[in-house]
C-alpha positions as CSV (number, residue, x, y, z in Angstrom):
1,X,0.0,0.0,0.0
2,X,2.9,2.3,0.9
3,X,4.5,1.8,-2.7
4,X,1.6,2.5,-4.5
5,X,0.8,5.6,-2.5
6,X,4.3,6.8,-3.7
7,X,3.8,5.1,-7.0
8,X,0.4,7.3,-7.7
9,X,1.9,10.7,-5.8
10,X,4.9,10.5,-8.2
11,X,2.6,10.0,-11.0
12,X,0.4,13.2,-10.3
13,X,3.2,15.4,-9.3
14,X,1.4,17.7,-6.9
15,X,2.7,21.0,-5.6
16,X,2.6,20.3,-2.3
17,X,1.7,17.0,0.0
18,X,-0.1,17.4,2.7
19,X,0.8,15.4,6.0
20,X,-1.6,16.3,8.7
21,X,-0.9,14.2,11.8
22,X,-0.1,10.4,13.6
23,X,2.2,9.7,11.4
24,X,3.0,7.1,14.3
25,X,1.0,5.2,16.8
26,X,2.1,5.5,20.1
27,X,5.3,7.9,19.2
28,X,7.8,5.5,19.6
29,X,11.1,6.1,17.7
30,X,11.3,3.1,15.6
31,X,7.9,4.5,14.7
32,X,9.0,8.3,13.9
33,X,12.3,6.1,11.7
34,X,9.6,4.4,9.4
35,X,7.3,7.9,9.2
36,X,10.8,9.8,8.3
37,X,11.5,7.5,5.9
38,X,8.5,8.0,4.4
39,X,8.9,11.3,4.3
40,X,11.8,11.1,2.3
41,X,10.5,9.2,-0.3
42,X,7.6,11.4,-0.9
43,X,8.1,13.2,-4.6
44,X,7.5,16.3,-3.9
45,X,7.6,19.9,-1.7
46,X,5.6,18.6,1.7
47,X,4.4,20.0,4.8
48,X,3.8,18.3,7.9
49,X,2.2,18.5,11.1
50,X,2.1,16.6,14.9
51,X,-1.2,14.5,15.8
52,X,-2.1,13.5,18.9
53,X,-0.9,9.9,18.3
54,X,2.9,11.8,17.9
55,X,3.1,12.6,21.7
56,X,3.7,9.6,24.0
57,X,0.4,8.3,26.2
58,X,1.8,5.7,28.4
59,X,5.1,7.1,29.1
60,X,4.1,10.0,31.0
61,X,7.1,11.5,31.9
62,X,8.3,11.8,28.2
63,X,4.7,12.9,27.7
64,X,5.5,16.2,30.5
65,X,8.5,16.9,30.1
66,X,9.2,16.5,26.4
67,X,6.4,16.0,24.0
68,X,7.4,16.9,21.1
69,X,11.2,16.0,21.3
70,X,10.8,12.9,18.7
71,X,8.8,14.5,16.5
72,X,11.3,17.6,16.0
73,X,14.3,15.4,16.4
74,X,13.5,13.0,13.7
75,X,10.7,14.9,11.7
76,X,10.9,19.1,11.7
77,X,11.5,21.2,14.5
78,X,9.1,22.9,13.1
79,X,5.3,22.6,14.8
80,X,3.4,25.7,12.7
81,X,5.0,25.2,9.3
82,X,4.8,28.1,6.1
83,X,4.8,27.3,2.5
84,X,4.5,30.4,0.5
85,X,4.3,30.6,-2.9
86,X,3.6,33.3,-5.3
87,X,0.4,32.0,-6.1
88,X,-0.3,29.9,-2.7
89,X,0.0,30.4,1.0
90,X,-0.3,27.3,3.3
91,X,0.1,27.5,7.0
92,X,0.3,24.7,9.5
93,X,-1.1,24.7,13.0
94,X,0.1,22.4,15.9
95,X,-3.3,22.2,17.5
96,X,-2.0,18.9,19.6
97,X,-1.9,19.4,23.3
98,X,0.3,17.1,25.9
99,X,-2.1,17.2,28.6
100,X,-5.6,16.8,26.3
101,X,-3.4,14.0,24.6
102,X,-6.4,13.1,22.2
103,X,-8.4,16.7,22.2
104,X,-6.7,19.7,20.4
105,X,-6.8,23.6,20.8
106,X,-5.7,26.6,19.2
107,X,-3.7,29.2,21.1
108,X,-4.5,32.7,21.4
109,X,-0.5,33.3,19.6
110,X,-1.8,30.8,16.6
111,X,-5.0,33.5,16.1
112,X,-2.8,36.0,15.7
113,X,0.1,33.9,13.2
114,X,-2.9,33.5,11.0
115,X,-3.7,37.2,10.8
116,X,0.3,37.4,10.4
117,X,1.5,34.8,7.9
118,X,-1.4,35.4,5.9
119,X,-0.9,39.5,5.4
120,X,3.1,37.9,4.2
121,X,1.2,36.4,1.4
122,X,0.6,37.9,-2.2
123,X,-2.4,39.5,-2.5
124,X,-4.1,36.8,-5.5
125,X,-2.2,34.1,-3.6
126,X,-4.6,31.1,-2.2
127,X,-4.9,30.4,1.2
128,X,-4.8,27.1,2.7
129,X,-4.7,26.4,7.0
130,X,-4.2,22.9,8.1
131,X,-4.4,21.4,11.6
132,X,-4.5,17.9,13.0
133,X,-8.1,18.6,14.7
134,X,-10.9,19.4,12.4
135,X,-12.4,23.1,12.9
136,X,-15.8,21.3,11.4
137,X,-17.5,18.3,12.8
138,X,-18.2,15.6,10.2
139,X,-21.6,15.4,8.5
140,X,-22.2,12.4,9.8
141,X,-20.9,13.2,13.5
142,X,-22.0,16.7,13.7
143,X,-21.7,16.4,17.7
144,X,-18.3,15.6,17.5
145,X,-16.0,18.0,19.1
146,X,-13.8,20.0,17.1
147,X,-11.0,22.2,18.3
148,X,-10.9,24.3,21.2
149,X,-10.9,28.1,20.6
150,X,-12.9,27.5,17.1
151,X,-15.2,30.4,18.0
152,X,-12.1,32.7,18.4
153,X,-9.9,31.2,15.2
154,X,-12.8,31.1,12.6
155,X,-13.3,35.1,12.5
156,X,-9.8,35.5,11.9
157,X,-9.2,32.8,9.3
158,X,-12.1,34.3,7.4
159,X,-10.7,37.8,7.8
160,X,-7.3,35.9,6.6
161,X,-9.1,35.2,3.1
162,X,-8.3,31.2,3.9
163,X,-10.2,29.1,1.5
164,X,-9.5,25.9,2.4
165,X,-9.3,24.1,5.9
166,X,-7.1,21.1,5.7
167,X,-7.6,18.3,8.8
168,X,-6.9,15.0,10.3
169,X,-7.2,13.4,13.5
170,X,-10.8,11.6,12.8
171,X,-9.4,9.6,10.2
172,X,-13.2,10.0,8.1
173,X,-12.8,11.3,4.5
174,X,-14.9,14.4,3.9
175,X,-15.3,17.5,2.4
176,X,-18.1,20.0,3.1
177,X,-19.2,24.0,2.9
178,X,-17.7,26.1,6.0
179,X,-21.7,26.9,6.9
180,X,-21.0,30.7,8.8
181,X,-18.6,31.7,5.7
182,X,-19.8,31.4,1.9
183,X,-17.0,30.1,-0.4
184,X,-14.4,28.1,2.6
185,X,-14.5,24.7,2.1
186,X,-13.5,22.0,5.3
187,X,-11.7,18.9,4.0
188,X,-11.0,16.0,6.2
189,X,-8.1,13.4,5.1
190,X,-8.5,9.9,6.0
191,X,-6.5,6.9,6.4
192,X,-3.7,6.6,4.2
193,X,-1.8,3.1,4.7
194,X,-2.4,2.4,8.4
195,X,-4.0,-1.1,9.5
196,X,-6.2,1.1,11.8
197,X,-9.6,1.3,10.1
198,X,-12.6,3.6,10.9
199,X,-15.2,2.2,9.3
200,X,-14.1,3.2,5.7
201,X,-11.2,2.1,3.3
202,X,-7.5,3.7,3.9
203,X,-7.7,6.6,0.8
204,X,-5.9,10.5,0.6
205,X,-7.7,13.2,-1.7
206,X,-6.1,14.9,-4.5
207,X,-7.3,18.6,-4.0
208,X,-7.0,20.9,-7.4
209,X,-6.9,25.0,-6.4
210,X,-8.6,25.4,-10.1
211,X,-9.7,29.2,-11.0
212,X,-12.8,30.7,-8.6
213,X,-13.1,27.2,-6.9
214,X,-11.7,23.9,-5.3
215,X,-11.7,20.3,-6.8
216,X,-11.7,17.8,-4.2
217,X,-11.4,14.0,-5.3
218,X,-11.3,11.1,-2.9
219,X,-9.2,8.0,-3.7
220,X,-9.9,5.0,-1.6
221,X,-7.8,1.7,-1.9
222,X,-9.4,-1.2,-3.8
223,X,-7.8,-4.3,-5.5
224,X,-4.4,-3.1,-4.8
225,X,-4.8,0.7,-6.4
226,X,-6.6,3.8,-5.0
227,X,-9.6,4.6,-7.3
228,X,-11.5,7.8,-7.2
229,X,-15.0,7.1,-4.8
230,X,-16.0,10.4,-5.0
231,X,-15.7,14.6,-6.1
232,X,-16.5,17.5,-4.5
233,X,-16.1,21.0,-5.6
234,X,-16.6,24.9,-4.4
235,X,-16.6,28.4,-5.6
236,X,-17.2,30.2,-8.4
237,X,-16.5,27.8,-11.3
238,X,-16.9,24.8,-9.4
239,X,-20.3,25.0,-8.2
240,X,-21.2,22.5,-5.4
241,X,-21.6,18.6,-6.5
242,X,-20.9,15.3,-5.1
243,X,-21.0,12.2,-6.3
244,X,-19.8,8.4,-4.9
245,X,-18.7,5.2,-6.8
């Protein structure tokens, strides 16, 4: 499964790959070896973020004291990532949280880097957040709880001109309408290559910024390949369809 993820990503040549969390289970350091490994196979420009499932559970005291110290050892030292482009402006949240362990949150400093990192951008340049936790609950959960400090962070990624809110964490593939603000769009990775199932097949979407909108296809593994399951699109030139397969 891992070789034909890198088979297909190679083949499509994206800008940018989009790694938003547990990239191990329990953040153990043979883990992190086999996630940077990965890492370095992948074909293209990436940006990556913590999950929850990067800081230790069970050893507590690595859990207090250092938290993050495999994850910028062996993966980046950096936790709110940049990729700006001429065209495209992505920023990357840590929203993971050593003593929720499995809850996230956005600080009151992140509110303010989005305001920041976003004004760096070029004006016509698209702008993409990503966290771990979802900002939106799933259509199909719609109690679940998102991040803490949503009510705060929302105004200002709309005020940023964001687009586009990348996620992980409930390993559900989905892509829906940001219901207060006409024209974002929430998209929710699922399960690349890990044994750990919920409920659907492992999959990754191939998003395509196309002009006025966003493309959003799902690819789900069957029969040894990832086949598209489903589309969804926003904006201008896009206007809003799904469809399954």
């Amino acid at each position: 499964m891992v070789k034909r993820l890198l088979a297909e990503l190679a083949a499509l040549q994206p800008r940018l790959i989009v790694v938003s969390g547990d990239l191990t289970q329990r953040a153990r350091r043979r883990q992190f070896a086999a996630a940077r490994a990965f890492l370095d196979r992948l074909p293209a420009p990436h940006l990556v973020l913590p999950g929850n499932h990067d800081i230790p559970l069970y050893d507590v005291g690595r859990r207090i004291a250092s938290p993050m110290g495999r994850y910028r050892h062996m993966i980046t030292r950096e936790l709110d990532p940049i990729h700006l482009e001429d065209d495209l402006a992505v920023l990357g949240l840590n929203t993971t949280r050593p003593q929720r362990w499995k809850e996230g949150s956005i600080s009151a400093r992140q509110v303010r880097l989005i305001g920041e990192v976003f004004r760096r951008a070029s004006p016509g340049a698209r702008r993409v957040l990503v966290t771990h936790h979802p900002f939106v609950a799933p259509p199909s959960r719609p109690r679940e709880l998102v991040v803490h400090g949503q009510a705060r962070a929302l105004p200002a990624i709309r005020a940023a001109g964001v687009e586009l809110l990348l996620a992980g964490h409930l390993h559900l593939g989905y892509a829906e309408a940001v219901v207060q603000f006409e024209g974002m769009l929430s998209v929710q990775a699922g399960t690349a290559t890990s044994h750990r199932l919920r409920g659907e097949p492992n999959g990754y979407n191939v998003i395509r910024l196309v002009p006025g909108g966003i493309d959003v296809e799902k690819r789900a593994w069957r029969d040894g390949v990832y086949v598209p399951v489903g589309r969804v699109g926003a904006g201008t030139d896009s206007a809003d369809r799904a469809g399954s397969g």
